[in-house]
Backbone bond lengths (Angstrom), bond angles and torsions (degrees), N, CA, C in turn:
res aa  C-N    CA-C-N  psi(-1)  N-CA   C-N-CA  omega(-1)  CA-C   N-CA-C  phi
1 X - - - 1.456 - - 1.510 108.81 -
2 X 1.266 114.29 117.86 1.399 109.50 -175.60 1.618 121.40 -102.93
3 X 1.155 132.73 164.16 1.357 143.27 -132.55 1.562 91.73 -98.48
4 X 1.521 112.92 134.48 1.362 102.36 176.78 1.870 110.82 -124.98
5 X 1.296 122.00 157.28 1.477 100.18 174.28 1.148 104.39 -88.36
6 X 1.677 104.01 167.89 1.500 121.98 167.37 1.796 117.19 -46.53
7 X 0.669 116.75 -15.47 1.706 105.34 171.20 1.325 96.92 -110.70
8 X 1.270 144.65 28.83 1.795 125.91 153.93 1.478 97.90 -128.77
9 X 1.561 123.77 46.33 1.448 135.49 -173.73 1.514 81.77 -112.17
10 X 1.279 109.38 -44.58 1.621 91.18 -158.73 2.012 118.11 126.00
11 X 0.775 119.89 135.12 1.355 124.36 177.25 1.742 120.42 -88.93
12 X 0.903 103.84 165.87 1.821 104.19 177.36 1.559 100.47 -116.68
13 X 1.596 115.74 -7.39 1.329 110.68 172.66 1.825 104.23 -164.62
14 X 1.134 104.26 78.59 1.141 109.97 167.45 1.356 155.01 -2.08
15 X 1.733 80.23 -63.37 1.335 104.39 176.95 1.511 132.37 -73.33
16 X 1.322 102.81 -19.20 1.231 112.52 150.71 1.778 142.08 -42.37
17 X 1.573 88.81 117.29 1.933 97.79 -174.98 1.664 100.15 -103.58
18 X 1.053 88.47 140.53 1.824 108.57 158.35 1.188 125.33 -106.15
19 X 1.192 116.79 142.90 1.767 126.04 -160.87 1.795 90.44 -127.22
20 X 1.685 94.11 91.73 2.008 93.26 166.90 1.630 102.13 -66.85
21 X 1.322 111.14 -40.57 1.305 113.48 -153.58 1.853 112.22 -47.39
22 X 1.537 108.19 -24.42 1.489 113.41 164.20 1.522 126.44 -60.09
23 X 1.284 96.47 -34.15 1.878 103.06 163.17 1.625 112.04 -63.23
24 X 1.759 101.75 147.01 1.292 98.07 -174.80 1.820 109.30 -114.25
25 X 1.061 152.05 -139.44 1.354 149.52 179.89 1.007 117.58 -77.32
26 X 1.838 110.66 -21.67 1.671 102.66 -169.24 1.881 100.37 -132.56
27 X 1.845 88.60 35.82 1.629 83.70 171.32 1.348 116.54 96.57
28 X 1.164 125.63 -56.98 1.734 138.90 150.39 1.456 122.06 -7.55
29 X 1.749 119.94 109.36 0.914 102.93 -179.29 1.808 123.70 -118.32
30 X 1.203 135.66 125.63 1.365 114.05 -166.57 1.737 122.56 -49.76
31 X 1.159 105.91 164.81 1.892 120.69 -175.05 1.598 92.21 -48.93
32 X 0.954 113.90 -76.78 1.061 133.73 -143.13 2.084 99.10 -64.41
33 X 1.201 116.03 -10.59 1.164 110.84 159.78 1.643 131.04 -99.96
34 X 1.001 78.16 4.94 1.888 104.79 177.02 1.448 118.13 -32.37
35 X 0.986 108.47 -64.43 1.680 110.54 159.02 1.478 112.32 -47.44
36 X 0.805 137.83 -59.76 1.714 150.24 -159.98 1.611 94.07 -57.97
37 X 1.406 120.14 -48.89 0.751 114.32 -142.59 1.966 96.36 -99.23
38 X 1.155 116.54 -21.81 1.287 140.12 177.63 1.602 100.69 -48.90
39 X 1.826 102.48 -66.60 1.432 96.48 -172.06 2.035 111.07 -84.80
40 X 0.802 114.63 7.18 1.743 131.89 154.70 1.337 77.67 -50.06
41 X 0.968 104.01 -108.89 1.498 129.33 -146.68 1.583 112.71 -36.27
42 X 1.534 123.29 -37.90 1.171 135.51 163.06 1.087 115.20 -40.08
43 X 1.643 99.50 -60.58 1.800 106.25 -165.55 1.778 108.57 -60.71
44 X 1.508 110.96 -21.94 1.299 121.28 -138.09 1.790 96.11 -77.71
45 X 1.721 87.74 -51.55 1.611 111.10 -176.54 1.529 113.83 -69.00
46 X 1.465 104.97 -27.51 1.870 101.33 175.68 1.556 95.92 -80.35
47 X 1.214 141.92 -31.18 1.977 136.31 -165.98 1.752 87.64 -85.07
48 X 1.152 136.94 -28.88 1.408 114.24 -177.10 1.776 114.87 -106.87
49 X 0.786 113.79 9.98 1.581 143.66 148.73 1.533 104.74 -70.85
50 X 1.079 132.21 -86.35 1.422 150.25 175.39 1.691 108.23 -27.93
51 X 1.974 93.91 -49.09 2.000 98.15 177.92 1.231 93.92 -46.25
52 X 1.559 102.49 -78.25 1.424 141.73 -136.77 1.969 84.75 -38.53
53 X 1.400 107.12 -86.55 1.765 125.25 160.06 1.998 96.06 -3.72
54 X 0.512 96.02 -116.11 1.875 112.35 167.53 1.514 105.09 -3.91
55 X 1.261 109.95 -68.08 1.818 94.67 177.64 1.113 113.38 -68.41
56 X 1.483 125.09 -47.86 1.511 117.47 -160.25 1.862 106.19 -87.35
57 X 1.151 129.55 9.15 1.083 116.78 145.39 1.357 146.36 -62.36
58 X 1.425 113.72 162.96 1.613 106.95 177.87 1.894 97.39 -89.90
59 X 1.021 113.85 -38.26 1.453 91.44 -168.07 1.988 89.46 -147.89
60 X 1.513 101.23 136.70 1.688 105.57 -174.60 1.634 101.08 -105.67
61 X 1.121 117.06 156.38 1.751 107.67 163.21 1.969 82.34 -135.34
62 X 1.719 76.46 135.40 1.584 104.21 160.17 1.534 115.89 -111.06
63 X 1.337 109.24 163.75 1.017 137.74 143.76 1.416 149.00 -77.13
64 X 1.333 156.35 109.50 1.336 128.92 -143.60 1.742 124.57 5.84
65 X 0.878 98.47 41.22 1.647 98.67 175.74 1.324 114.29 85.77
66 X 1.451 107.74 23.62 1.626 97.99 -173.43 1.680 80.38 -134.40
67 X 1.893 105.36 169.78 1.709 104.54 -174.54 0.817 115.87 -103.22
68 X 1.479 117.74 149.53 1.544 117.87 -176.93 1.546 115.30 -112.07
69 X 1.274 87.30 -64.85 1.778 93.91 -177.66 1.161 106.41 -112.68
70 X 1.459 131.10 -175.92 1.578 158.06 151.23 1.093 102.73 -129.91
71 X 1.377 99.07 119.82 1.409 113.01 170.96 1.652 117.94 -116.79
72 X 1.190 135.82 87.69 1.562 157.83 -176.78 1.954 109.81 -71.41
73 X 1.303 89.99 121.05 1.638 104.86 -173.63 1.520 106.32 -100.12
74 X 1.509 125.60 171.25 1.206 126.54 -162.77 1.514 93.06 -144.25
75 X 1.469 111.37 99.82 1.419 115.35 159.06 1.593 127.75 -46.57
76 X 1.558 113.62 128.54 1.511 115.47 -172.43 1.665 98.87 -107.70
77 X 1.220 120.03 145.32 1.310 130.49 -165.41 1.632 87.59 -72.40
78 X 1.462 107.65 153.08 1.259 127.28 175.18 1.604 114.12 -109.05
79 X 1.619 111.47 155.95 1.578 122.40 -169.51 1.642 92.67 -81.12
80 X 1.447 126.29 162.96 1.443 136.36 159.37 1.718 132.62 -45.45
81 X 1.487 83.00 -59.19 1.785 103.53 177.77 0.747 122.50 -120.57
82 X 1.576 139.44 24.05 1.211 128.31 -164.13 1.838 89.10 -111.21
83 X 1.815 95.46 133.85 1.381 119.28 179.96 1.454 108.65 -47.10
84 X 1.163 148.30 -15.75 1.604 144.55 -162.25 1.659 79.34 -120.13
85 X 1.179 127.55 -91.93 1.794 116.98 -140.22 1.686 93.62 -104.94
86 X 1.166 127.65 -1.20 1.286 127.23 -174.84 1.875 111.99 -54.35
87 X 1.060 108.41 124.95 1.772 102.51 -165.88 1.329 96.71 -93.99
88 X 1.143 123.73 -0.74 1.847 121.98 -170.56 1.098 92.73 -117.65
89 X 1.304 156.22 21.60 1.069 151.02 -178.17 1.131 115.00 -118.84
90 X 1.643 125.08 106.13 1.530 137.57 -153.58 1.258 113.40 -81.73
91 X 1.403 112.17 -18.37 1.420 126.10 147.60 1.296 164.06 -110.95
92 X 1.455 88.20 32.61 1.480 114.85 -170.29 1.469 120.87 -112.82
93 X 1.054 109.08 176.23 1.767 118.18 -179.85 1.334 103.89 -50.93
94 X 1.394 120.87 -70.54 1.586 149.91 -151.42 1.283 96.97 54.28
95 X 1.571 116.08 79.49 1.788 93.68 175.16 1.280 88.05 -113.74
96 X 1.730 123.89 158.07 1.105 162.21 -100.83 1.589 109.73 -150.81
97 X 1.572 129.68 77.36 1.455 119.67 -139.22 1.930 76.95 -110.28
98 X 1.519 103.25 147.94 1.285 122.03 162.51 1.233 115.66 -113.75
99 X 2.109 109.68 164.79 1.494 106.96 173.02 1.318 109.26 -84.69
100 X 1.206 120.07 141.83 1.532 101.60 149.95 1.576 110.69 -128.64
101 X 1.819 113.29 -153.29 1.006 114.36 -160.84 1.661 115.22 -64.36
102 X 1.516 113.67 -19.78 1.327 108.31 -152.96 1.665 88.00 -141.35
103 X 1.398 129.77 -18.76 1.324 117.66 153.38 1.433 90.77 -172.27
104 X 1.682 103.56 -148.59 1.811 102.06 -166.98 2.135 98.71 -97.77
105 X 1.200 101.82 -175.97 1.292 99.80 165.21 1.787 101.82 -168.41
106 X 1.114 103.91 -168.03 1.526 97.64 -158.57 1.506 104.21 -159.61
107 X 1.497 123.80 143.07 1.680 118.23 156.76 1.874 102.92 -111.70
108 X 1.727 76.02 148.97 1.938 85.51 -172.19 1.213 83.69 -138.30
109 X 1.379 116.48 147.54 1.743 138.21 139.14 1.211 124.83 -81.11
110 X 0.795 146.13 96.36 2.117 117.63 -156.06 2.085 78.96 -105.02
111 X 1.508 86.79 151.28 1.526 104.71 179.35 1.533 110.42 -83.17
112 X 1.466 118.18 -177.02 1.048 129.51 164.46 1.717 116.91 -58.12
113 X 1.662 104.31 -31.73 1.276 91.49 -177.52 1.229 132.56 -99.39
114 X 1.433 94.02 37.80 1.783 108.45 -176.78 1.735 112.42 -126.23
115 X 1.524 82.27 20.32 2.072 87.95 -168.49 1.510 89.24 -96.10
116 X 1.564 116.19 152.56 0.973 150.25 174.21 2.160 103.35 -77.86
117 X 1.257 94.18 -119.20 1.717 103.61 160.19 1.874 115.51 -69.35
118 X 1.021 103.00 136.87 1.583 96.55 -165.91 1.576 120.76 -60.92
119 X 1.191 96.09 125.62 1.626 121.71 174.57 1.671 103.01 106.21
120 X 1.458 123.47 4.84 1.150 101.91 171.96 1.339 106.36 -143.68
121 X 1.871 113.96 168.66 1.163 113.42 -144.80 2.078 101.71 -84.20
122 X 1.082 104.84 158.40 1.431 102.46 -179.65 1.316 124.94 -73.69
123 X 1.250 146.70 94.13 1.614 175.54 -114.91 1.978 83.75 -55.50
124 X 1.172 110.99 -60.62 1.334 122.51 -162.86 1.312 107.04 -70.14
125 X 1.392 131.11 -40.60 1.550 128.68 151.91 0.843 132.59 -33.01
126 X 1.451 111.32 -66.61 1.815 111.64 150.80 0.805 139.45 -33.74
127 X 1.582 142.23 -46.21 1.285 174.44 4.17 1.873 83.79 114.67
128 X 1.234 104.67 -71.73 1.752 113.98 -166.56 1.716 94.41 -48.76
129 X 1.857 101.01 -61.36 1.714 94.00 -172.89 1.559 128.79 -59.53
130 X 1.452 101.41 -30.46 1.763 92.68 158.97 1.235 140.81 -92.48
131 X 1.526 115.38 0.65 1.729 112.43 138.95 1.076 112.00 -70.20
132 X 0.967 149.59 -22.86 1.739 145.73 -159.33 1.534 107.03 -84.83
133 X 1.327 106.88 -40.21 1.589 137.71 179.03 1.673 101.49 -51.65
134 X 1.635 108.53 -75.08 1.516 122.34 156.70 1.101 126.55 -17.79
135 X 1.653 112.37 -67.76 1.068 103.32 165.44 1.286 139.71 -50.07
136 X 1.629 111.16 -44.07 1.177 124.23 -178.66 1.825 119.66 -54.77
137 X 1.571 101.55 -14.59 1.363 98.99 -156.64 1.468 86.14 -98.30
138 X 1.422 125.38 -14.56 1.511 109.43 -177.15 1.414 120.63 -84.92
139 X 1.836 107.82 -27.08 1.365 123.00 159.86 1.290 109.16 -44.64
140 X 1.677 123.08 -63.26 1.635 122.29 -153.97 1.263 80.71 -68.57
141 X 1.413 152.26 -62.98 1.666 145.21 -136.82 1.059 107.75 -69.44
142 X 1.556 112.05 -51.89 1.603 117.73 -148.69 1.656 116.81 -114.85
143 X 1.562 100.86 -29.11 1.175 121.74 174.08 1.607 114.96 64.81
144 X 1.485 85.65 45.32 1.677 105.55 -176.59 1.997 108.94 -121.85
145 X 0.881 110.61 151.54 1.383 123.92 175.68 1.344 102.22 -108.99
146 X 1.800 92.46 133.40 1.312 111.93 -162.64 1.574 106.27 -135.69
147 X 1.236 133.12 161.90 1.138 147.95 157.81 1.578 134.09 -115.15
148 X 1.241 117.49 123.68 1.661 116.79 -166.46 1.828 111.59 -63.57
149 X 1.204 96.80 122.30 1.749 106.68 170.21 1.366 117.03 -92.71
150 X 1.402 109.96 -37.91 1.328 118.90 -154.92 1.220 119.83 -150.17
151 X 1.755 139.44 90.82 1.338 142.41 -174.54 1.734 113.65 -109.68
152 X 1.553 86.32 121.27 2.210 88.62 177.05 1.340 94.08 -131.79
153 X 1.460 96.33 115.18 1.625 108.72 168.88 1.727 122.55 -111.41
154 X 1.419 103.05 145.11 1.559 92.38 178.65 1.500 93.52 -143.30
155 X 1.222 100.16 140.14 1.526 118.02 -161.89 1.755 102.79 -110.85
156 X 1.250 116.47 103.79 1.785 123.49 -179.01 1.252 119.97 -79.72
157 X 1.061 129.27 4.05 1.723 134.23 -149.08 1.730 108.95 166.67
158 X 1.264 124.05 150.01 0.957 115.70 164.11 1.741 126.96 -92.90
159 X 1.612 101.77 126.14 1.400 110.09 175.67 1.554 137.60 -66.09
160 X 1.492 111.57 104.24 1.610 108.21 -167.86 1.124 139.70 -49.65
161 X 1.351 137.99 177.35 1.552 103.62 167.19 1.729 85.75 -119.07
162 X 1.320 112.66 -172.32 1.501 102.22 158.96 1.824 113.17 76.75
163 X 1.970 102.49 6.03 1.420 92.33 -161.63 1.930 88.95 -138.42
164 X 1.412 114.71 163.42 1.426 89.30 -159.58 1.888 84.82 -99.82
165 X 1.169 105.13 134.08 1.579 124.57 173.98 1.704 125.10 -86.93
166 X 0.751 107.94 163.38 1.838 115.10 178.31 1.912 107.23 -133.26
167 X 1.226 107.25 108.76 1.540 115.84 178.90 1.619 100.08 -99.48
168 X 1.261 120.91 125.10 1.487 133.33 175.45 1.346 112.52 -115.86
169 X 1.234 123.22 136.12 1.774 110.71 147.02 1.395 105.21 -146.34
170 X 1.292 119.11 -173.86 1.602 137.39 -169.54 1.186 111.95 -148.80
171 X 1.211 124.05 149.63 1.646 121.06 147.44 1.412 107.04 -78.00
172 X 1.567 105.72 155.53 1.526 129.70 -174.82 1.184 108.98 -116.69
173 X 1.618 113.03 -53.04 1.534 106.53 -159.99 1.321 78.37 -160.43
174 X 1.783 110.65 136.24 1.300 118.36 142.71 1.396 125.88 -118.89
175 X 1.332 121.35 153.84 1.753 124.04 -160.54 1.286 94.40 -152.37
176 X 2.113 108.64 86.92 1.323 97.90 175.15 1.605 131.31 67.04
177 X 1.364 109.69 -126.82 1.273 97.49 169.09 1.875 130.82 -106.69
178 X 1.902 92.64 39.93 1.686 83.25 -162.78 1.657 62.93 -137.75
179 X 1.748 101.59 148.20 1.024 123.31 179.72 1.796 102.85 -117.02
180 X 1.195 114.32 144.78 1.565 116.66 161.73 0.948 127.57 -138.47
181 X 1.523 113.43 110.12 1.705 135.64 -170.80 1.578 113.83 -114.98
182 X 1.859 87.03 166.63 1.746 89.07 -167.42 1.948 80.16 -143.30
183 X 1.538 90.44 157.50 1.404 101.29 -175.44 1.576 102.24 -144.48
184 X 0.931 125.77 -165.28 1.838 144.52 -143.00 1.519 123.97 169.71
185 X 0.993 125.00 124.62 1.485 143.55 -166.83 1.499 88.81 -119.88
186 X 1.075 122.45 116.91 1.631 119.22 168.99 1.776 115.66 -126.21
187 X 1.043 132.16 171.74 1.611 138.90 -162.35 1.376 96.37 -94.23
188 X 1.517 115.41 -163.95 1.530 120.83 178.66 1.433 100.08 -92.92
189 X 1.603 122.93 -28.54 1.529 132.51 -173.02 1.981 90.39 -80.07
190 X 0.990 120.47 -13.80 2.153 108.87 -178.71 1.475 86.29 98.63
191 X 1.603 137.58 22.79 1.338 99.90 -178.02 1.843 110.39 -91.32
192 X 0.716 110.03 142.70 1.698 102.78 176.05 1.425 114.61 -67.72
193 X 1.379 116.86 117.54 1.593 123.27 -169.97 1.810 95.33 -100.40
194 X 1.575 120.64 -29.79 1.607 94.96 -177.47 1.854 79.55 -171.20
195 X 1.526 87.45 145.32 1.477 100.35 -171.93 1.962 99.52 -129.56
196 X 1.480 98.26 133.46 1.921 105.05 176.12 1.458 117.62 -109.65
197 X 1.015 119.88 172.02 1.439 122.68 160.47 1.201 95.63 -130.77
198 X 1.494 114.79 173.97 1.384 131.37 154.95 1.184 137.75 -166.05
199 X 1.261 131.59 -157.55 1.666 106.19 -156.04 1.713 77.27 -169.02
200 X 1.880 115.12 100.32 1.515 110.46 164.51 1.436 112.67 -121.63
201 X 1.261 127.35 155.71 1.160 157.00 160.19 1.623 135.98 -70.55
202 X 1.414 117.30 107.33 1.543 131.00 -160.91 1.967 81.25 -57.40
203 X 1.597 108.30 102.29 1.464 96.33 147.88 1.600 138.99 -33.43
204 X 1.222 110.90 148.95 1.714 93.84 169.78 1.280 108.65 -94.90
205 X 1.428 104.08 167.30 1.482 123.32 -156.11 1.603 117.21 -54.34
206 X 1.312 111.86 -23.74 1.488 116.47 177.75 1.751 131.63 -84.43
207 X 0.955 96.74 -34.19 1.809 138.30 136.19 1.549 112.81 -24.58
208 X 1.569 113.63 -84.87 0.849 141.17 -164.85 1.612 97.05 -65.96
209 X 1.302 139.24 -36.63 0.828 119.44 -139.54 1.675 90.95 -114.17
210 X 1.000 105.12 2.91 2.193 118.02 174.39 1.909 95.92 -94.56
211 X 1.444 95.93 -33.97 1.602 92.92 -177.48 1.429 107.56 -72.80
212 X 1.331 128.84 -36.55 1.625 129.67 170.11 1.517 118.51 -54.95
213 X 1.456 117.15 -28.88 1.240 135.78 -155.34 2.115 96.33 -86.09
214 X 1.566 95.52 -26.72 1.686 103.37 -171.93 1.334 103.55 -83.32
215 X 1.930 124.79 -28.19 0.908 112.06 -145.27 2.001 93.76 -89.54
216 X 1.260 102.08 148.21 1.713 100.69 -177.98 1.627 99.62 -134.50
Protein backbone atom coordinates (compact mmCIF):
# COMPACT_ATOMS: atom_id res chain seq x y z
CA UNK A 1 0.00 0.00 0.00
CA UNK A 2 1.67 3.01 -0.97
CA UNK A 3 1.88 6.42 0.73
CA UNK A 4 -0.33 9.07 -0.53
CA UNK A 5 -0.27 12.98 0.16
CA UNK A 6 -2.82 14.95 1.82
CA UNK A 7 -4.37 16.40 -1.30
CA UNK A 8 -4.91 12.89 -3.22
CA UNK A 9 -6.95 11.74 0.13
CA UNK A 10 -9.74 13.48 -1.07
CA UNK A 11 -11.86 16.42 0.16
CA UNK A 12 -15.06 16.54 2.35
CA UNK A 13 -16.06 19.48 0.14
CA UNK A 14 -14.65 19.89 -2.98
CA UNK A 15 -15.90 22.61 -4.10
CA UNK A 16 -14.07 24.58 -2.19
CA UNK A 17 -11.39 27.36 -3.58
CA UNK A 18 -8.57 28.92 -1.76
CA UNK A 19 -7.35 32.36 -2.36
CA UNK A 20 -3.24 32.28 -1.36
CA UNK A 21 -3.15 35.46 -3.03
CA UNK A 22 -4.69 36.98 0.46
CA UNK A 23 -1.58 35.76 2.27
CA UNK A 24 1.15 38.19 2.44
CA UNK A 25 5.19 37.37 2.63
CA UNK A 26 5.27 36.61 6.17
CA UNK A 27 2.13 34.40 6.28
CA UNK A 28 -0.38 37.21 7.33
CA UNK A 29 -3.64 37.13 6.24
CA UNK A 30 -6.11 40.17 5.81
CA UNK A 31 -9.67 40.43 8.02
CA UNK A 32 -11.55 40.36 5.48
CA UNK A 33 -10.31 36.90 4.29
CA UNK A 34 -10.90 35.39 7.53
CA UNK A 35 -13.34 33.02 6.55
CA UNK A 36 -11.33 31.79 3.51
CA UNK A 37 -8.81 31.26 5.41
CA UNK A 38 -10.64 29.52 8.48
CA UNK A 39 -11.96 26.74 6.26
CA UNK A 40 -8.15 26.40 4.61
CA UNK A 41 -7.06 25.54 7.55
CA UNK A 42 -9.91 23.07 8.41
CA UNK A 43 -9.67 21.30 5.25
CA UNK A 44 -5.87 21.31 5.70
CA UNK A 45 -5.82 19.64 9.30
CA UNK A 46 -8.70 17.02 8.44
CA UNK A 47 -6.40 15.80 4.77
CA UNK A 48 -3.27 15.43 7.06
CA UNK A 49 -5.08 13.56 9.72
CA UNK A 50 -6.54 11.29 7.02
CA UNK A 51 -2.44 10.91 5.55
CA UNK A 52 -1.06 10.57 8.77
CA UNK A 53 -4.33 7.68 9.59
CA UNK A 54 -3.55 6.07 6.05
CA UNK A 55 0.15 5.50 6.44
CA UNK A 56 0.41 4.41 9.85
CA UNK A 57 -2.18 1.87 9.51
CA UNK A 58 -2.18 -1.81 9.16
CA UNK A 59 -4.87 -2.04 6.69
CA UNK A 60 -7.00 1.27 5.00
CA UNK A 61 -10.39 0.71 3.13
CA UNK A 62 -11.25 3.23 0.45
CA UNK A 63 -13.79 4.28 -1.37
CA UNK A 64 -13.58 5.07 -5.07
CA UNK A 65 -10.10 5.90 -4.48
CA UNK A 66 -10.58 8.25 -1.87
CA UNK A 67 -9.98 7.23 2.24
CA UNK A 68 -12.21 6.22 4.49
CA UNK A 69 -11.16 4.43 7.40
CA UNK A 70 -7.92 3.13 9.23
CA UNK A 71 -8.21 0.24 10.50
CA UNK A 72 -5.11 -0.63 13.20
CA UNK A 73 -4.43 -4.31 14.39
CA UNK A 74 -2.99 -5.43 17.72
CA UNK A 75 -0.17 -7.87 17.66
CA UNK A 76 -0.64 -11.06 20.04
CA UNK A 77 2.56 -12.42 21.52
CA UNK A 78 3.67 -15.61 19.93
CA UNK A 79 4.61 -19.34 21.49
CA UNK A 80 8.59 -20.41 21.02
CA UNK A 81 8.25 -23.70 19.09
CA UNK A 82 5.26 -24.13 17.95
CA UNK A 83 5.37 -25.11 14.04
CA UNK A 84 2.58 -22.37 12.92
CA UNK A 85 3.52 -19.04 15.06
CA UNK A 86 6.52 -20.44 16.90
CA UNK A 87 9.38 -17.67 16.22
CA UNK A 88 12.22 -20.10 17.37
CA UNK A 89 11.31 -22.60 15.28
CA UNK A 90 13.81 -23.00 12.28
CA UNK A 91 11.24 -24.75 10.67
CA UNK A 92 8.24 -23.34 10.96
CA UNK A 93 5.76 -20.85 9.58
CA UNK A 94 6.27 -18.17 12.41
CA UNK A 95 3.18 -16.49 11.26
CA UNK A 96 2.27 -13.45 13.13
CA UNK A 97 -1.60 -13.52 14.32
CA UNK A 98 -3.34 -10.09 15.19
CA UNK A 99 -6.48 -8.86 17.21
CA UNK A 100 -9.03 -7.55 15.47
CA UNK A 101 -12.53 -6.41 15.71
CA UNK A 102 -14.29 -9.73 15.61
CA UNK A 103 -11.26 -12.12 16.16
CA UNK A 104 -7.46 -12.40 15.11
CA UNK A 105 -6.29 -12.88 11.51
CA UNK A 106 -3.00 -13.27 10.00
CA UNK A 107 -0.78 -12.93 6.54
CA UNK A 108 1.32 -16.09 5.57
CA UNK A 109 3.49 -16.91 2.51
CA UNK A 110 3.95 -20.60 2.95
CA UNK A 111 7.24 -21.72 1.00
CA UNK A 112 7.94 -24.29 -1.37
CA UNK A 113 8.76 -26.47 1.40
CA UNK A 114 5.48 -26.80 2.83
CA UNK A 115 3.65 -27.91 -0.50
CA UNK A 116 2.10 -31.14 -0.58
CA UNK A 117 1.66 -31.91 -4.67
CA UNK A 118 3.57 -29.17 -6.35
CA UNK A 119 2.44 -25.67 -6.07
CA UNK A 120 0.11 -26.34 -3.37
CA UNK A 121 0.03 -26.12 0.23
CA UNK A 122 -0.03 -29.53 2.15
CA UNK A 123 -3.79 -30.36 3.37
CA UNK A 124 -2.37 -30.77 7.00
CA UNK A 125 -0.55 -27.36 6.99
CA UNK A 126 -3.50 -25.75 6.39
CA UNK A 127 -5.37 -27.66 8.67
CA UNK A 128 -2.31 -26.68 11.33
CA UNK A 129 -2.92 -22.76 10.30
CA UNK A 130 -6.56 -22.87 11.04
CA UNK A 131 -6.37 -24.47 14.39
CA UNK A 132 -3.69 -22.18 15.34
CA UNK A 133 -5.97 -19.29 14.09
CA UNK A 134 -8.77 -20.81 16.65
CA UNK A 135 -6.77 -20.87 19.00
CA UNK A 136 -5.54 -17.61 18.60
CA UNK A 137 -8.99 -16.16 18.58
CA UNK A 138 -9.82 -17.58 22.03
CA UNK A 139 -6.49 -16.19 23.47
CA UNK A 140 -7.15 -12.52 21.90
CA UNK A 141 -11.06 -12.75 23.28
CA UNK A 142 -10.89 -14.50 26.37
CA UNK A 143 -7.41 -14.64 27.34
CA UNK A 144 -7.73 -18.21 28.22
CA UNK A 145 -5.59 -21.22 27.23
CA UNK A 146 -7.10 -23.75 25.44
CA UNK A 147 -6.56 -27.10 23.96
CA UNK A 148 -7.95 -28.61 20.59
CA UNK A 149 -10.80 -31.35 20.99
CA UNK A 150 -12.26 -31.19 17.85
CA UNK A 151 -11.03 -30.19 14.10
CA UNK A 152 -13.47 -30.35 10.71
CA UNK A 153 -11.89 -29.09 7.78
CA UNK A 154 -13.12 -28.67 4.27
CA UNK A 155 -10.90 -27.57 1.72
CA UNK A 156 -12.87 -25.53 -1.52
CA UNK A 157 -10.03 -24.82 -3.82
CA UNK A 158 -6.63 -25.57 -3.77
CA UNK A 159 -4.23 -23.60 -1.43
CA UNK A 160 -0.97 -22.14 -3.03
CA UNK A 161 2.17 -22.03 -1.73
CA UNK A 162 4.42 -19.20 -2.86
CA UNK A 163 1.28 -16.76 -2.70
CA UNK A 164 0.65 -14.27 0.14
CA UNK A 165 -2.49 -15.73 2.20
CA UNK A 166 -4.91 -14.33 4.89
CA UNK A 167 -5.68 -16.85 7.96
CA UNK A 168 -8.89 -15.62 9.95
CA UNK A 169 -10.87 -17.07 12.76
CA UNK A 170 -13.56 -16.02 15.37
CA UNK A 171 -15.23 -17.29 18.26
CA UNK A 172 -18.80 -18.68 17.73
CA UNK A 173 -20.00 -20.04 20.79
CA UNK A 174 -18.73 -20.38 24.20
CA UNK A 175 -20.16 -23.03 26.84
CA UNK A 176 -18.20 -22.67 29.95
CA UNK A 177 -15.26 -24.39 29.34
CA UNK A 178 -15.63 -25.46 25.57
CA UNK A 179 -15.14 -22.88 23.07
CA UNK A 180 -16.53 -23.06 19.33
CA UNK A 181 -14.66 -21.47 16.52
CA UNK A 182 -14.56 -21.18 12.79
CA UNK A 183 -11.65 -20.02 10.65
CA UNK A 184 -10.81 -19.21 6.80
CA UNK A 185 -7.82 -19.47 4.61
CA UNK A 186 -8.54 -16.94 1.89
CA UNK A 187 -6.42 -16.00 -1.58
CA UNK A 188 -4.86 -12.56 -2.36
CA UNK A 189 -8.29 -11.85 -4.55
CA UNK A 190 -10.56 -12.74 -0.63
CA UNK A 191 -11.40 -15.99 -2.24
CA UNK A 192 -11.85 -18.63 0.46
CA UNK A 193 -9.47 -21.59 -0.37
CA UNK A 194 -10.50 -23.81 2.93
CA UNK A 195 -12.74 -23.14 5.82
CA UNK A 196 -12.48 -25.13 9.75
CA UNK A 197 -14.40 -25.35 12.68
CA UNK A 198 -13.45 -26.45 15.95
CA UNK A 199 -14.23 -27.43 19.22
CA UNK A 200 -11.31 -26.41 22.21
CA UNK A 201 -11.05 -26.99 25.71
CA UNK A 202 -10.27 -24.42 28.79
CA UNK A 203 -6.84 -26.22 29.70
CA UNK A 204 -6.34 -26.99 33.30
CA UNK A 205 -4.62 -24.77 35.41
CA UNK A 206 -1.23 -26.52 35.42
CA UNK A 207 -1.15 -26.81 31.72
CA UNK A 208 -2.16 -23.56 31.22
CA UNK A 209 0.15 -22.09 33.19
CA UNK A 210 3.56 -23.81 31.17
CA UNK A 211 1.49 -22.56 28.11
CA UNK A 212 1.71 -18.79 29.49
CA UNK A 213 5.28 -19.38 30.36
CA UNK A 214 5.89 -20.15 26.16
CA UNK A 215 3.99 -17.31 25.20
CA UNK A 216 6.67 -14.21 24.57
Amino acid sequence: MGSQSPSAIGSRNPRTRYAPRHFDGCGRVSSASGAVVAIFRQELIFRLTKWKQHNNADRAVFDDGVFKEAIFLERLPSSRGCFVCGKENPVGLRVHFDRTDDGVRAGVRPSQHFQGFGGVLQGGVAAGLMDDAMWYAIYGTADTMTMTVELTVRYKAPVPVETDLTVTARVVEQRRVLFTCAAAISGPDGTVLAEATGKFMTAPKALAEQLKKEMT
